[in-house]
C-alpha positions as CSV (number, residue, x, y, z in Angstrom):
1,X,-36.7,30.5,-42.7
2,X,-40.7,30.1,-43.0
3,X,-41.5,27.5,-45.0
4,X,-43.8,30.2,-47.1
5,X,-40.8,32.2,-47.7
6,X,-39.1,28.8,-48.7
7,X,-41.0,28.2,-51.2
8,X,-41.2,31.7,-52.8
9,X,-37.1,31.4,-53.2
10,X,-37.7,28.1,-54.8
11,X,-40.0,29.4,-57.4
12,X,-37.7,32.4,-58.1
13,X,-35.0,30.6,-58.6
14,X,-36.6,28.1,-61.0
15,X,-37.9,30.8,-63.2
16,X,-34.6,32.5,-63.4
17,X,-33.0,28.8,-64.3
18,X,-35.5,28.2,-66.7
19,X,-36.1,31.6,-68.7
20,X,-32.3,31.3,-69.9
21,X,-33.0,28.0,-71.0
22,X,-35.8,28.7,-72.7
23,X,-34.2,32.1,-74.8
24,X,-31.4,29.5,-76.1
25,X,-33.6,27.0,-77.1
26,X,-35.5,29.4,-79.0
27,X,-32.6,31.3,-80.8
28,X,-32.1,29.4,-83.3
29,X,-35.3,29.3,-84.9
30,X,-35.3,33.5,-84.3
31,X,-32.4,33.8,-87.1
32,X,-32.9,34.1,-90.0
33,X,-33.2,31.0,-92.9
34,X,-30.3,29.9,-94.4
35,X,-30.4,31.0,-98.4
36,X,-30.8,28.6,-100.7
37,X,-27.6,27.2,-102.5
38,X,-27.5,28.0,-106.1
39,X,-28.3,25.2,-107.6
40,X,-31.7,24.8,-105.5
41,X,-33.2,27.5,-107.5
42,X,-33.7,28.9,-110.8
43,X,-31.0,30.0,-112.3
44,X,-28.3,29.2,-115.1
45,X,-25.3,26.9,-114.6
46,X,-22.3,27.8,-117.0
47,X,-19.9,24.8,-117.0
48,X,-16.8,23.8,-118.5
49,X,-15.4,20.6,-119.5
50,X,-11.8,18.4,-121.0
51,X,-11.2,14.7,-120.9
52,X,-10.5,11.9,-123.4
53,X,-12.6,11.1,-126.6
54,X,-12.3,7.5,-127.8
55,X,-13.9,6.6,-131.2
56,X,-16.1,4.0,-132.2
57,X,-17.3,2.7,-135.5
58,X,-16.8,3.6,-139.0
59,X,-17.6,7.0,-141.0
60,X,-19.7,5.5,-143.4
61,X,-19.8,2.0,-144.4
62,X,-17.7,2.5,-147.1
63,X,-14.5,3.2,-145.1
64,X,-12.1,0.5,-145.4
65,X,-11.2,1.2,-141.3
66,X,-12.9,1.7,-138.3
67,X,-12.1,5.6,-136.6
68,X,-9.8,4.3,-134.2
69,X,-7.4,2.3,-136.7
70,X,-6.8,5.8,-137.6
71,X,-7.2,8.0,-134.3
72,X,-5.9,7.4,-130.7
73,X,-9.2,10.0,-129.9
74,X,-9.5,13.5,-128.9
75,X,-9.5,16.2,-126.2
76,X,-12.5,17.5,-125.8
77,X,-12.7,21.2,-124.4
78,X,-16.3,21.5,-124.0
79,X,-18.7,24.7,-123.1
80,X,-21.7,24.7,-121.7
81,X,-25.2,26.7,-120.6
82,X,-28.2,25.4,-118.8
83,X,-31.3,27.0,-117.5
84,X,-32.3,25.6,-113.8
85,X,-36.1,24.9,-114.7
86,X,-36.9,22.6,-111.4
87,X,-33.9,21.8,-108.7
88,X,-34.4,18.8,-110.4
89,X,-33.8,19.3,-114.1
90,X,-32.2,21.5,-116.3
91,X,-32.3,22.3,-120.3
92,X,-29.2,23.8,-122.2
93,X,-26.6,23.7,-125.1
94,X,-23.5,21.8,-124.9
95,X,-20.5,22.4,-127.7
96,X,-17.2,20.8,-127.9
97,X,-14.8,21.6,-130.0
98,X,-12.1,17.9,-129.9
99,X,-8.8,18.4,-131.3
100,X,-7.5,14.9,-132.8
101,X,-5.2,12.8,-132.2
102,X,-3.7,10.6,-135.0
103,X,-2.0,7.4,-135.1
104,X,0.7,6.8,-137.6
105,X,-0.1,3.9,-139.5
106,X,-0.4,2.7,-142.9
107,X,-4.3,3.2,-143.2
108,X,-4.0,6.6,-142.6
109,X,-1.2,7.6,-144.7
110,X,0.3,9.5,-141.6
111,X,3.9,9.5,-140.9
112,X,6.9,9.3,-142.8
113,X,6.7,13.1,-143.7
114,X,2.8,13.2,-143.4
115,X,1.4,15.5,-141.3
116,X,-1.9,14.9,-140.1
117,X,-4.3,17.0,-137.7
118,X,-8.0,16.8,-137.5
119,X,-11.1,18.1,-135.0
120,X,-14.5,17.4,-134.3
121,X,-17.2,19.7,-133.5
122,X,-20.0,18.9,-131.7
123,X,-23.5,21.4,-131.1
124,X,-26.1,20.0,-128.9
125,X,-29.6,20.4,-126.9
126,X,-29.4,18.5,-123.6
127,X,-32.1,18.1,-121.0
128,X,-30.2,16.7,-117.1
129,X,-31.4,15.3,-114.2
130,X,-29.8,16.1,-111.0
131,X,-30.4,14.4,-107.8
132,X,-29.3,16.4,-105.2
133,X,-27.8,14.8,-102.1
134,X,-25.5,16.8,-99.0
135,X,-22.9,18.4,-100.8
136,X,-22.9,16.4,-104.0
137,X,-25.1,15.7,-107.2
138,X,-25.4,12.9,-109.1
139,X,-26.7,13.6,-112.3
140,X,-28.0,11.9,-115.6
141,X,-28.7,13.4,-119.1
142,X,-30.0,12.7,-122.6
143,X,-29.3,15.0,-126.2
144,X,-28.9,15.7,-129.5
145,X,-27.1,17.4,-131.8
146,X,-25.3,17.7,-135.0
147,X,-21.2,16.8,-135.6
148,X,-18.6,18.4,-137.9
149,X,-15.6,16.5,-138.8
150,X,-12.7,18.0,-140.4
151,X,-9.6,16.5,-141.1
152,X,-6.1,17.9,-143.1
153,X,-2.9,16.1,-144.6
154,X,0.0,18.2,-145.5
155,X,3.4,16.8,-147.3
156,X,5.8,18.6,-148.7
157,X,3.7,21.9,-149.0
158,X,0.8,20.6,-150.6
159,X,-2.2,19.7,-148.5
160,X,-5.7,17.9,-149.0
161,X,-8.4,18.3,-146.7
162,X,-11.1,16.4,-146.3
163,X,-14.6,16.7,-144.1
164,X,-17.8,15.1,-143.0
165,X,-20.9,16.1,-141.6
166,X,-24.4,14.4,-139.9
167,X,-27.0,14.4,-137.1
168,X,-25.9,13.1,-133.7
169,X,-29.1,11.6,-132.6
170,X,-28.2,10.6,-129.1
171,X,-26.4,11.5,-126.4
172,X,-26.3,9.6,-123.2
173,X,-24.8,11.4,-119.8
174,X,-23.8,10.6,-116.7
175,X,-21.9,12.2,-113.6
176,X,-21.6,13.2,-110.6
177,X,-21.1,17.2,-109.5
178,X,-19.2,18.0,-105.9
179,X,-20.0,21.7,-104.5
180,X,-16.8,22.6,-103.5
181,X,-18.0,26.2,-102.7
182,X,-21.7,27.3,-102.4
183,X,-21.7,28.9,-106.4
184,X,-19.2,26.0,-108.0
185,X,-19.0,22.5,-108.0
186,X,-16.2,20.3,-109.4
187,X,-16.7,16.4,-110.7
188,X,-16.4,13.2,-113.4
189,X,-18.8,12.5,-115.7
190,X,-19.3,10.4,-119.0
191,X,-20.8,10.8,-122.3
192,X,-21.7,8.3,-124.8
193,X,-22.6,10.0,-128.4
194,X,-24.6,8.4,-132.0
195,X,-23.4,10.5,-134.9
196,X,-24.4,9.2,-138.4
197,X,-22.8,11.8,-141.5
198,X,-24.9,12.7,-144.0
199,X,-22.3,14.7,-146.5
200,X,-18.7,14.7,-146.6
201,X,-16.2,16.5,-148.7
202,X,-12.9,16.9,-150.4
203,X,-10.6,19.7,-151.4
204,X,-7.4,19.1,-152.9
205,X,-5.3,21.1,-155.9
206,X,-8.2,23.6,-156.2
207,X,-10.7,20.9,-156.5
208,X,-13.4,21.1,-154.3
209,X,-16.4,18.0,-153.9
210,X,-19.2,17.6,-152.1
211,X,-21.2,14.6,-151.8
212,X,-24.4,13.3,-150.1
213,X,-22.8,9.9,-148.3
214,X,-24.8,7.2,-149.5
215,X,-24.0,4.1,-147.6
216,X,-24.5,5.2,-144.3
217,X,-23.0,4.0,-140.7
218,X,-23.0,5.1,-136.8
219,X,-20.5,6.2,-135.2
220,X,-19.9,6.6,-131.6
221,X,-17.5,8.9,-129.2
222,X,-17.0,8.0,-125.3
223,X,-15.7,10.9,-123.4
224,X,-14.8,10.2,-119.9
225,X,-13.4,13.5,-118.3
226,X,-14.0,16.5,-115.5
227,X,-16.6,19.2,-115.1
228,X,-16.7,22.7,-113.4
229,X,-19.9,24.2,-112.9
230,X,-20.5,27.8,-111.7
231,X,-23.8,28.3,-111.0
232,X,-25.5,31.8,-111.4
């Protein structure tokens, strides 16, 4: 073969080697972007959460006990709504609503044909932090809000109820959320609250009072428990 006609197969062949080569190493930047997942946009993320309350502290500083001479804690079943305003933060309201449990012990009065049952309610504002990593989210968050305490003994038919009521000025948050799927995310997280009542009241026999609580004191709640997130 000429060495002319050589060198024209050569060429041919490298440009039918190479124009393959070169369509597959341009394909993938032909398709299209992947979207973004839902949590990397604006957007709201409804969650729900249940765990373990412990409590800390005293009522008021008149109580003769601390909360947890009387209570073993709480579960919380807790909903909650915030708006995406960066990928990085998000605002929304948290409420909880913590069934109680109660220890039967003399400084209660619980027990021996005393039936005692109880909740909490908590209303917040919470502002959170996210830091987005591959696949997960660590997260951190600060609030506020305002606690409802209600609490009932029953013997024998009769019962007295009795309730109590303040600001919770801070709320410290921590957790971590998994996507599990690109619109939900599953993980642990833990919540330290600051509740200090303001009123409590009594109702027994007809007899209702209400009373601004003068000798104040902080309380505290720590919830350790589980969050799933569906993000919209």
């Amino acid at each position: 073969m000429p060495l002319k006609n050589s060198a024209k197969l050569v060429v041919v062949l490298l440009i039918g080697l190479s124009a393959p080569a070169a369509a597959w190493g341009q394909a993938p930047a032909q398709g299209p972007a992947p979207a973004p997942a839902p949590n990397d946009r604006p957007g709201v993320d409804l969650s729900v959460r249940t765990g373990f309350a412990i409590p800390f502290g005293k009522a008021d500083a008149d109580a003769a006990n601390p909360l947890s001479n009387e209570l073993t804690g709480g579960i919380p079943i807790a909903l909650e709504a915030a708006a995406r305003i960066t990928p990085m933060i998000s605002a929304g309201l948290l409420f909880q609503f913590v069934p109680l449990l109660f220890k039967d012990t003399p400084e209660n009065n619980c027990g021996n044909g005393v039936s005692c049952s109880g909740a909490a309610y908590h209303l917040g504002a919470e502002l959170l932090f996210h830091f987005q990593q591959q696949g997960f989210a660590p997260w951190v968050g600060l609030g506020a809000g305002y606690e409802w305490l209600s609490l009932t003994a029953s013997e024998a038919g009769i019962s007295a109820t009795a309730g109590a009521n303040g600001f919770e000025f801070l709320m410290l948050q921590a957790g971590v959320d998994v996507r599990l799927a690109p619109q939900f995310s599953l993980g642990a997280f833990a919540m330290l609250s600051f509740t200090q009542y303001g009123s409590e009241s009594t109702a027994y026999g007809g007899n209702d009072v209400s009373s601004d609580v003068t000798d104040t004191s902080v309380h505290e709640w720590l919830v350790f428990g589980v969050r799933g997130t569906v993000g919209l």
